[in-house]
Each structure stands twice: as structure tokens, then as C-alpha cells.
TORKOLMAR-148901 format. One record per residue (C-alpha): residue number from 0; x, y, z; chain; residue in one letter. Coordinates in nm, 4 decimals. Example, Ala and Ser with C-alpha at 12.3 -4.5 7.8 and 13.67 -1.06 7.14 Angstrom:
residues 2
SITE_0_1.2300_-0.4500_0.7800_A_a
SITE_1_1.3670_-0.1060_0.7140_A_s
This chain:
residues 94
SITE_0_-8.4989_0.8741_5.0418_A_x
SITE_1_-8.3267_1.0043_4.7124_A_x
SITE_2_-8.1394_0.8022_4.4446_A_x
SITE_3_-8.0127_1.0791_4.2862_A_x
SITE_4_-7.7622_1.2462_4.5215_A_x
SITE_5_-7.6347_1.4550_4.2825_A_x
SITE_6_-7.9664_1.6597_4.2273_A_x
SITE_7_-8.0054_1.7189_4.6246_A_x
SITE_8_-7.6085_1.7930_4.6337_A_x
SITE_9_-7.6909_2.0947_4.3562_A_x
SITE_10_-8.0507_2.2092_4.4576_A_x
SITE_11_-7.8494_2.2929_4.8133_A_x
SITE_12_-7.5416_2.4660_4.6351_A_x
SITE_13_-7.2937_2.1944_4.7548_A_x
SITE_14_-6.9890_2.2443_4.5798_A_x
SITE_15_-6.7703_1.9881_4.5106_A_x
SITE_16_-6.4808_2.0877_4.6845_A_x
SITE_17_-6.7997_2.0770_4.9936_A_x
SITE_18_-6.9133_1.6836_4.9170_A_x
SITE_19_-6.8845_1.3662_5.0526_A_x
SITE_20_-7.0755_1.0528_5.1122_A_x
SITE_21_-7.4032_1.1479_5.2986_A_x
SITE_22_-7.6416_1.4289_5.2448_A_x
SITE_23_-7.8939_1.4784_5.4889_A_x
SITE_24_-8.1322_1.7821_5.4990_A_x
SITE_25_-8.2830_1.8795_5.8253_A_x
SITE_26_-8.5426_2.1794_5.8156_A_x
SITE_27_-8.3821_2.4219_5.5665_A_x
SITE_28_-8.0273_2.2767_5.6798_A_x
SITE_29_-7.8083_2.0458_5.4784_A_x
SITE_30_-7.5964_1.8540_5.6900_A_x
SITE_31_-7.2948_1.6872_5.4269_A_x
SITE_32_-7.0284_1.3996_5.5522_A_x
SITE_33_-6.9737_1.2625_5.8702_A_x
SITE_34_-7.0627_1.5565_6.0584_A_x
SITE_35_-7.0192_1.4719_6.4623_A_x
SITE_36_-7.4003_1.4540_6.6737_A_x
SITE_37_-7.2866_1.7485_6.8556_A_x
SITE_38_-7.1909_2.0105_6.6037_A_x
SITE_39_-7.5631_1.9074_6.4379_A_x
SITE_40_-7.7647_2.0010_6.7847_A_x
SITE_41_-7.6242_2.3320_6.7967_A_x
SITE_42_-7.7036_2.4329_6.4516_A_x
SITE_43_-8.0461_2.3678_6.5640_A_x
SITE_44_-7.9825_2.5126_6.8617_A_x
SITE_45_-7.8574_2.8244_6.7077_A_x
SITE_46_-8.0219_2.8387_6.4100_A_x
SITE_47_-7.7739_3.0737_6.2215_A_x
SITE_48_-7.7995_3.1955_5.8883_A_x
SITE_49_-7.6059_2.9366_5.7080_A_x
SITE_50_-7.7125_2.7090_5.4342_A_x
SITE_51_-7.5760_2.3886_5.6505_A_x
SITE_52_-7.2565_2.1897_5.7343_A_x
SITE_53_-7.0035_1.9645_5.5769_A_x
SITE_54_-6.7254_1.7529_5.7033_A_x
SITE_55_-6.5850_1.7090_5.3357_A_x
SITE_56_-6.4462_1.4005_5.2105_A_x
SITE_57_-6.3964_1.0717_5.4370_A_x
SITE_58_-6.1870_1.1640_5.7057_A_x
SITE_59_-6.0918_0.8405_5.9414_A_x
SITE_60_-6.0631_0.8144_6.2863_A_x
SITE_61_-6.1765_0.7354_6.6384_A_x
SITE_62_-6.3546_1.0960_6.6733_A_x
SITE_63_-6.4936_1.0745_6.3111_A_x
SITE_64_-6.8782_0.9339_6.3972_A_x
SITE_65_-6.9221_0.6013_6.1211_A_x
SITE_66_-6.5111_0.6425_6.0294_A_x
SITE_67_-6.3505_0.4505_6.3578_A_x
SITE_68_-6.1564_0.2426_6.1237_A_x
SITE_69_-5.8842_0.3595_6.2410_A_x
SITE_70_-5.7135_0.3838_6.6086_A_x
SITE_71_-5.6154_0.7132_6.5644_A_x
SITE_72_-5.7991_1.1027_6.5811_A_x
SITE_73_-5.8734_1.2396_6.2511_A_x
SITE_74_-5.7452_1.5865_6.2294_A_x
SITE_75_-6.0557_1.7537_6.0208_A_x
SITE_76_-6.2624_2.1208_6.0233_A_x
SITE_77_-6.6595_2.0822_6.0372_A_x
SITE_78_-6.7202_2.3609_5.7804_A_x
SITE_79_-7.0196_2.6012_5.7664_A_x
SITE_80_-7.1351_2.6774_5.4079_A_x
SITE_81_-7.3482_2.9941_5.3753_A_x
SITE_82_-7.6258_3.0547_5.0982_A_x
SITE_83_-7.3322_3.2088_4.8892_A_x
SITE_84_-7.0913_2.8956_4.9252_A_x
SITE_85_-6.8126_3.0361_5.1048_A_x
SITE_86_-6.7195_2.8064_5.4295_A_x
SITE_87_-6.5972_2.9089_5.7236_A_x
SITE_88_-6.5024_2.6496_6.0570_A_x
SITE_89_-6.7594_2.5614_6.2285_A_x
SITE_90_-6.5569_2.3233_6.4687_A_x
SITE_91_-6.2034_2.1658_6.4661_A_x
SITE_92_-6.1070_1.8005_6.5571_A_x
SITE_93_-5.7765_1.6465_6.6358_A_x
């Protein structure tokens, strides 16, 4: 457990245009946001050479795990960040 988020957020290279609510860090992984179960197990899975993933911001919807406050699907990407910062789609939801 870590108070300061903001120190985890920058010893990972999170940008901020990358952040949102929740940082978790799983082996050498940072997983950032609301990041669905199943995009999670196959980055362990794989294991590719990425620094992590991010579901920025607080997308809402009934396929957004934590963020069913709303009825609808969330249209949102599932980025993956690599140890230079540039993101590419990981997954896509709608």
C-alpha cells in the first residue's frame, strides 16, 4: 500500500495524459485505471516487452469493471505503454 500515488505514477513513467484512479504494479508491470480481468491475464500470459497498461481516465459503463454506473457500454481503448511512453491499443471496447 502507497499514499503517495504520485511517486509510483512517476517511478513507472506514467504520463499524465496515461493516469487515472488506480495504480497497481504486478511483477515489473504497471497496470493503470480500470483495466478489464481479461486484458490483465494475457499480459501475463504474454509477457511482452511493455512497461504495462492503462485504461486512462474514468470511463463508465456496463463493460468498464468497478464503472457499471451506467446502463450503457463505454466506448474506451486499453492502451499499452512501452518503457519509452508511447501507447499503442492493446484492446478496444464498445
Amino acid at each position: 500500500y502507497e499514499d503517495n500515488m504520485r511517486s509510483i505514477k512517476t517511478q513507472y513513467k506514467i504520463s499524465q495524459k496515461n493516469t487515472s484512479c488506480h495504480t497497481g504494479i504486478i511483477g515489473s508491470y504497471f497496470i493503470e485505471g480500470h483495466v478489464p480481468a481479461s486484458d490483465i491475464k494475457e499480459l501475463l500470459e504474454k509477457q511482452p516487452d511493455i512497461a504495462g497498461l492503462t485504461v486512462p481516465g474514468m470511463p463508465a459503463g456496463i463493460n468498464v469493471p468497478g464503472m457499471e454506473v451506467s446502463d450503457e457500454k463505454a466506448n474506451f481503448d486499453v492502451l499499452a505503454i512501452d518503457s519509452n511512453g508511447k501507447s499503442s491499443v492493446w484492446a478496444h471496447y464498445e
